[in-house]
C-alpha positions as a Markdown table, in Angstrom:
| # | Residue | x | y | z |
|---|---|---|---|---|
| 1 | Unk | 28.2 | 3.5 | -3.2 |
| 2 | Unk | 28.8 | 4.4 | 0.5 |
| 3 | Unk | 25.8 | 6.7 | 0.6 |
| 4 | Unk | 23.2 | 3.8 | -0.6 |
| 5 | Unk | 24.8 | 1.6 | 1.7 |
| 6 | Unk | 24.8 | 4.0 | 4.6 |
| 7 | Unk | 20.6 | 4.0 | 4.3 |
| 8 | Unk | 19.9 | 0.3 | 4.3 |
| 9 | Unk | 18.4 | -2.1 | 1.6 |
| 10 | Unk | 16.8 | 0.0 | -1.8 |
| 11 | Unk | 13.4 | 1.4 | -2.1 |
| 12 | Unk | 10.6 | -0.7 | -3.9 |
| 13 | Unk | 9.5 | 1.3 | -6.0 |
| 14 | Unk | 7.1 | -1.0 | -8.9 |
| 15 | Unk | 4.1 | 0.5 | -7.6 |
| 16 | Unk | 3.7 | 2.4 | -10.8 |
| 17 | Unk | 1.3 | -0.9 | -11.4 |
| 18 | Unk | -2.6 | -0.5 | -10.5 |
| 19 | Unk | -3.7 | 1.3 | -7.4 |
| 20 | Unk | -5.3 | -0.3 | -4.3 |
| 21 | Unk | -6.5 | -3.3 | -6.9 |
| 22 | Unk | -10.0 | -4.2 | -4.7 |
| 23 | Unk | -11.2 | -6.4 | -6.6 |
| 24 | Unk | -8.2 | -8.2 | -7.5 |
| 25 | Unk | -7.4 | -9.0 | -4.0 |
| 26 | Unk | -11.1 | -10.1 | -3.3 |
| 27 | Unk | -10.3 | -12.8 | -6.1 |
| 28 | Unk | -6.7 | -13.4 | -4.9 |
| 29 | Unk | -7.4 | -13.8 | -1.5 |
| 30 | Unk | -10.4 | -16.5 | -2.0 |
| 31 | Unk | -8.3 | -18.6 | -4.2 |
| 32 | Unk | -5.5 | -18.7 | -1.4 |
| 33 | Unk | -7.8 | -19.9 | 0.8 |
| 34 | Unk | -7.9 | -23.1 | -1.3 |
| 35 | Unk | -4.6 | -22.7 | -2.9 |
| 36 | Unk | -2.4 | -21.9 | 0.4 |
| 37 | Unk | 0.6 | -21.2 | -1.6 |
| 38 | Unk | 0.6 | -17.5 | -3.3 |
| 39 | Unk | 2.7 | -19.4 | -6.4 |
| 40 | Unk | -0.2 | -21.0 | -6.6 |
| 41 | Unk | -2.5 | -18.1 | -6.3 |
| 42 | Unk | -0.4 | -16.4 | -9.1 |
| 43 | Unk | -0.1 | -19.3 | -11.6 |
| 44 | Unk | -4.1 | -19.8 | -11.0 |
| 45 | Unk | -4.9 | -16.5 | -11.5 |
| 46 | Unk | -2.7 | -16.2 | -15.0 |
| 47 | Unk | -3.8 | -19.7 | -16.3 |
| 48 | Unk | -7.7 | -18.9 | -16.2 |
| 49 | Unk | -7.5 | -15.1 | -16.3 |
| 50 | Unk | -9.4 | -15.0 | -13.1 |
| 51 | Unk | -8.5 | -10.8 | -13.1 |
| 52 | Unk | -10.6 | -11.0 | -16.1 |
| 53 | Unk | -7.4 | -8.7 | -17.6 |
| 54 | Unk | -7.5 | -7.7 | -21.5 |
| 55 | Unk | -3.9 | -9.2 | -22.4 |
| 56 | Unk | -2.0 | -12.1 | -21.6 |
| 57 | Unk | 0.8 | -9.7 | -20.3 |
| 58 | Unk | -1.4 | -7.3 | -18.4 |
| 59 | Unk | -2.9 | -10.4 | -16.2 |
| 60 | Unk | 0.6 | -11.6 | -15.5 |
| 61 | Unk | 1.8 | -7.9 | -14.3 |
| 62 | Unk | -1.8 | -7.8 | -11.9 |
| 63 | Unk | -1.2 | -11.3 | -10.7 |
| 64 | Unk | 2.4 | -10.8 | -9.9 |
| 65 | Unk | 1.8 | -7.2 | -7.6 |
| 66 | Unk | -1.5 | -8.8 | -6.3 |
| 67 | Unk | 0.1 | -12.0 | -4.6 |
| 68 | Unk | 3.2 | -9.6 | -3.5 |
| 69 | Unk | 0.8 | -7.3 | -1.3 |
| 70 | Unk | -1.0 | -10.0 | 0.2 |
| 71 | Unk | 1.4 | -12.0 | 0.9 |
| 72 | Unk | 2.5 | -9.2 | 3.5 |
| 73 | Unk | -0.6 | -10.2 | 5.1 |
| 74 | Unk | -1.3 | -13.2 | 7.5 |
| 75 | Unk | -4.0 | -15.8 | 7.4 |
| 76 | Unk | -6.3 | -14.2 | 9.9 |
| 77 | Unk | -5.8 | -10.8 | 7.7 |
| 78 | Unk | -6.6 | -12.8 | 4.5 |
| 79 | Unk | -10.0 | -14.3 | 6.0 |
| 80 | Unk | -10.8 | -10.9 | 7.2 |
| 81 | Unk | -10.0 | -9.0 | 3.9 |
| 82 | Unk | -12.2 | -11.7 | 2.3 |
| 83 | Unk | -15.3 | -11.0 | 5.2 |
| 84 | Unk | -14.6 | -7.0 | 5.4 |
| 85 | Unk | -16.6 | -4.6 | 4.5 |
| 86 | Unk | -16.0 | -1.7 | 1.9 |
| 87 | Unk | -14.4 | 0.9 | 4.3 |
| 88 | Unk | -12.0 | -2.3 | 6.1 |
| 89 | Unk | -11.1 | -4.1 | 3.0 |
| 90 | Unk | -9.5 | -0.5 | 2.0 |
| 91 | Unk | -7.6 | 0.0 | 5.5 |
| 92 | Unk | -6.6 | -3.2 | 4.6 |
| 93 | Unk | -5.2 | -3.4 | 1.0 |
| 94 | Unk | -3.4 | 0.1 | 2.4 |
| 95 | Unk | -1.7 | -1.7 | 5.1 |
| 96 | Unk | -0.7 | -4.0 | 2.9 |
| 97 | Unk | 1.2 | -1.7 | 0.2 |
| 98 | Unk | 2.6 | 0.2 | 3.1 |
| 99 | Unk | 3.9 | -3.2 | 4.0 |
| 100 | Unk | 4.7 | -4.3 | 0.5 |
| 101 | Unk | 6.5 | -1.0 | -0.2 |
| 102 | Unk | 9.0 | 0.7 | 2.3 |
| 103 | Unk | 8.3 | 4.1 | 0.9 |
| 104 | Unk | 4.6 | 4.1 | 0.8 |
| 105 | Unk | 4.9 | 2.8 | 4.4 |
| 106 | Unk | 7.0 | 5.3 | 5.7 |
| 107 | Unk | 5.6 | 8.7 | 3.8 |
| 108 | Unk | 2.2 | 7.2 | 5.3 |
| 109 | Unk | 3.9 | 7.5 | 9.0 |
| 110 | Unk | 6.3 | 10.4 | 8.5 |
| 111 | Unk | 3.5 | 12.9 | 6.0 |
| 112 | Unk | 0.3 | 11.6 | 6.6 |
| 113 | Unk | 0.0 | 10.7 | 9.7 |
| 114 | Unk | 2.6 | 13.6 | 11.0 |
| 115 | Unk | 0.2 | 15.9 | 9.7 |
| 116 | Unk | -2.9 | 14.8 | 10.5 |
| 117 | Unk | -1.4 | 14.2 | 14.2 |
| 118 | Unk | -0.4 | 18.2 | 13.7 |
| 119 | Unk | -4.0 | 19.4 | 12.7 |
| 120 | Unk | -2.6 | 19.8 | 9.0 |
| 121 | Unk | -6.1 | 19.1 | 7.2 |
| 122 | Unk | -4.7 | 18.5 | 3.9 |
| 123 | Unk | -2.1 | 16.7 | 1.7 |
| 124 | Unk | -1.0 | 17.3 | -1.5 |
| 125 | Unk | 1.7 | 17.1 | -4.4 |
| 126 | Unk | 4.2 | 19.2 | -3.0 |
| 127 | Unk | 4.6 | 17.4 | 0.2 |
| 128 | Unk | 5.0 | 14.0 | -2.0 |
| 129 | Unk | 7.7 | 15.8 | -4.0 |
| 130 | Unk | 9.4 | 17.5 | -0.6 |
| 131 | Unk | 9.0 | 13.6 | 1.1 |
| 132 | Unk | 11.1 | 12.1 | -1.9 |
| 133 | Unk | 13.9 | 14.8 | -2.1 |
| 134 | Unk | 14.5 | 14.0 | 1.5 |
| 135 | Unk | 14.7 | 10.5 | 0.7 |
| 136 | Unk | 16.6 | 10.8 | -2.7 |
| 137 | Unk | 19.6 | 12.4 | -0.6 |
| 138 | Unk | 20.0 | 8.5 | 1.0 |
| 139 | Unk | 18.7 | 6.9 | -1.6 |
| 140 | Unk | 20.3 | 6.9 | -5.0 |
| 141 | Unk | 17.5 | 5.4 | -6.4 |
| 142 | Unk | 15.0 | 7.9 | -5.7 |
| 143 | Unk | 17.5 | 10.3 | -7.0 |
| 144 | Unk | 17.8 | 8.7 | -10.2 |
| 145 | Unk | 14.1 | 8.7 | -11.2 |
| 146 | Unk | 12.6 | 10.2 | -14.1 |
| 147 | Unk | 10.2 | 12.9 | -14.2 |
| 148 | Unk | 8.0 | 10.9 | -15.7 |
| 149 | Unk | 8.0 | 7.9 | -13.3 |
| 150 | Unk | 8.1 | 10.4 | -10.5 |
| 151 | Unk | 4.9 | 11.9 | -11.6 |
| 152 | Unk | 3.4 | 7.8 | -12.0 |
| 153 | Unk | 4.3 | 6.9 | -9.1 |
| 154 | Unk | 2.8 | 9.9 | -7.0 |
| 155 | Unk | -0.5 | 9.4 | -9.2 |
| 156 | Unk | -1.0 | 6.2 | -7.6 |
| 157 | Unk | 0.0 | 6.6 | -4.5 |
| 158 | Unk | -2.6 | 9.7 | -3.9 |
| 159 | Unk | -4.7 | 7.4 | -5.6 |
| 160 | Unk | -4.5 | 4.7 | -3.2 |
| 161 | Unk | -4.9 | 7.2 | -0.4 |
| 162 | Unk | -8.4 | 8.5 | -2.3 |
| 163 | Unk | -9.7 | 4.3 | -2.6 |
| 164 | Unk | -8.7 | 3.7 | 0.9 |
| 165 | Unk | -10.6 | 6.7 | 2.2 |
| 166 | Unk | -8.2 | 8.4 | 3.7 |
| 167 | Unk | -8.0 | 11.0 | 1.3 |
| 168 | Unk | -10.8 | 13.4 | -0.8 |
| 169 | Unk | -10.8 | 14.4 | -3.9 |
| 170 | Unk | -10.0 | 17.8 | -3.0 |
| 171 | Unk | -6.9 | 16.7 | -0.6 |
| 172 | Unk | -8.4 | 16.9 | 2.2 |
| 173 | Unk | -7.1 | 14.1 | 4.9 |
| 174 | Unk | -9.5 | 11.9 | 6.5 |
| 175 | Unk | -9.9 | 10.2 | 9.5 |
| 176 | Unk | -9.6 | 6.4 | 9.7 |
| 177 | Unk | -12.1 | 5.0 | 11.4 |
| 178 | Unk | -11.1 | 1.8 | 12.4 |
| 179 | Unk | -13.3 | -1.2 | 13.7 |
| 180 | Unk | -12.8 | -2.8 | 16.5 |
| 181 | Unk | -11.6 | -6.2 | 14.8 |
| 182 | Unk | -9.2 | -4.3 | 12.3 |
| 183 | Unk | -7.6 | -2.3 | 15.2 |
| 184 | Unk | -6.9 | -5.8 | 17.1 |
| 185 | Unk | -5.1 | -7.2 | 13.8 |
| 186 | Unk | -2.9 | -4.1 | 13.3 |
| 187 | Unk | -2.0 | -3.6 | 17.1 |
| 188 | Unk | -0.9 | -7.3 | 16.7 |
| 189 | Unk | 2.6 | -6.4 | 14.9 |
| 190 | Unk | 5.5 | -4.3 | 16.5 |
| 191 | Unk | 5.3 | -1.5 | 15.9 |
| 192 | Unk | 1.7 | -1.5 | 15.1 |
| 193 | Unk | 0.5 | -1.0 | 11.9 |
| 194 | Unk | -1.9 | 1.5 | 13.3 |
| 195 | Unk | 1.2 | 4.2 | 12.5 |
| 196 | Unk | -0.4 | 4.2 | 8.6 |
| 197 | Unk | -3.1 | 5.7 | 9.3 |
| 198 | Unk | -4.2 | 9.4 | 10.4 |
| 199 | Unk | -5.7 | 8.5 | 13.6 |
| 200 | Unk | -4.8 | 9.4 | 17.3 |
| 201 | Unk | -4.9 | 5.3 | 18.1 |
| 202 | Unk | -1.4 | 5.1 | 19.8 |
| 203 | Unk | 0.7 | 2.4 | 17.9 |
| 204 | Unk | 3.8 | 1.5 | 20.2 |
């Protein structure tokens, strides 16, 4: 169709699996330091149910969006995730779905950090919902979603926003406060990641 072709490649949109998945990447990331493949990581992680999932097909869904997120991220990331503390591993494991999924990535630039930038103080469903019509008019597959999957995938996303700490329970956006080391590592790509986060850091 000339309209999805007119936008560029399709959305991403499988995030309807876990939410920021802390502990998951904890394990994930420690086995890659030995593993250094993320096939590896994955088969590891499904042949000795090291997510510690309920069902075989439950550990294969965690270990398959696990090693796709970090493997957005780059070896010096990975040893930091592993060293971070609560508040970093969360900026982290955020940059890393933005990464991971074009759409989280750019209503994190374009919503988020537009209003926050604006003094906005809060976020909530109905921007989500404005955010995706505006998308759905380039993106058939937007368009085409269900109610139901629509509602899914907003439902994580907010709750990746609430585990990251950049979001409160009552929608109230908040301030990343970035450490020095973390700022370094997302200034390092171009554009900087810093533009995911509702902070006045410049990101050019």
């Amino acid at each position: 169709m000339a309209r999805a072709a007119s936008c560029g490649s399709r959305y991403a949109l499988s995030f309807t699996s876990g939410s920021l998945l802390m502990h998951e990447a904890l394990v994930a990331a420690s086995v890659h330091l030995h593993e250094r493949s993320w096939e590896g990581v994955r088969r590891r992680l499904e042949a000795e149910n090291l997510l510690q999932a309920r069902t075989v097909a439950t550990g294969q869904r965690l270990a398959r969006e696990i090693t796709q997120r970090l493997a957005t991220l780059d070896d010096a990331e990975l040893v930091l995730l592993v060293d971070s503390t609560a508040s970093e591993r969360g900026y982290i494991l955020w940059a890393a779905a933005c990464r991971r999924y074009r759409l989280i990535g750019e209503f994190a630039e374009e919503v988020l950090r537009e209003r926050f930038l604006l003094l906005n103080p809060t976020l909530g469903h109905d921007e989500f919902d404005s955010f995706l019509r505006g998308k759905a008019i380039w993106h058939e597959e937007v368009a085409e979603l269900k109610d139901s999957t629509l509602r899914k995938l907003r439902s994580n996303l907010f709750r990746m926003l609430t585990e990251a700490g950049l979001l409160s329970d009552a929608g109230e956006i908040l301030p990343a406060v970035l450490s020095a080391r973390l700022t370094a590592t997302l200034h390092f790509r171009k554009p900087s990641d810093i533009r995911f986060f509702p902070t006045a850091g410049g990101w050019q």
